[in-house]
N, C-alpha and C positions, 0 to 999 in steps of 0.2 A: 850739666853735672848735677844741680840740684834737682832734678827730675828725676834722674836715673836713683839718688838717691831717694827719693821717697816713694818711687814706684817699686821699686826692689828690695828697700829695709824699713823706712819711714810706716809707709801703708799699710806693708804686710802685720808690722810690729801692732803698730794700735787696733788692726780690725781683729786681729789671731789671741793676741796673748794681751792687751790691757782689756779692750770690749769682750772679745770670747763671742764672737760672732762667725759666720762663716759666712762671710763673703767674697772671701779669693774662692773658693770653690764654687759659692753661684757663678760668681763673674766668671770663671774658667766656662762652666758648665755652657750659660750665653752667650760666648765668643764660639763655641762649639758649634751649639744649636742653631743660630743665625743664619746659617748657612741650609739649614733641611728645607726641603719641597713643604709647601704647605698642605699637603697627604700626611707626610712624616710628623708637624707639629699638630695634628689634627689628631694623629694614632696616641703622640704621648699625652694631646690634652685629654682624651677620651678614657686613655689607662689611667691619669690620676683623678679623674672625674672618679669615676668606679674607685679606685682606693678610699677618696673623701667620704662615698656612700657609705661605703663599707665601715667606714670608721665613726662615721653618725648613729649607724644604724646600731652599731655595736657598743658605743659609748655614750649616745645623748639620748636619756630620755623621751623629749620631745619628737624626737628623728622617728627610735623605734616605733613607739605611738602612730605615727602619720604612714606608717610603713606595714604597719598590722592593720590601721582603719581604711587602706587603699587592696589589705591583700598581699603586699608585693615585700618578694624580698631586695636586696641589692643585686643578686645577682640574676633578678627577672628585667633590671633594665639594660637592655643591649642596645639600644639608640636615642637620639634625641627626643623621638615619638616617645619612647615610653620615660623616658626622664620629665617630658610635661607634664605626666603623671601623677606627680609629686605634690606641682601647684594647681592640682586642680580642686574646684570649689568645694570637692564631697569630702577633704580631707583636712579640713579645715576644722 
């Protein structure tokens, strides 16, 4: 009894509306994902890889800098080869 109550109004209550977090929707999101081929969670690490660039390059200083002093924009890196790119010694 006291499970179902705090799994279904207790948890939802404190994480949703007192913290103002989103956690029932990560936790939905990993009860989903759990289940993909490790092709599938490779394609979505790889897509938000490239978002994070993208959003470096676009918002942090430091990022753009390292990003014009290599040449490269975000969307010249297409794999992990050109992602090491990044940390390499000439961009430093």
């Amino acid at each position: 009894m006291y499970s179902r109550l705090y799994k279904n109004i207790l948890f939802p209550f404190y994480e949703t509306v007192l913290r103002r977090r989103n956690t029932l929707k990560y936790l939905k999101y990993l009860e989903k994902t759990q289940w993909y081929s490790p092709e599938r969670l490779r394609e979505i690490q790889w897509e938000r890889l490239q978002r994070l660039l993208r959003y470096a390059y676009e918002n942090v200083p430091y990022y753009r800098e390292k990003f014009k002093k290599l040449k490269l924009l975000p969307d010249d890196i297409k794999n992990f080869k050109d992602f090491e790119k990044l940390n390499s010694s000439s961009a430093k």
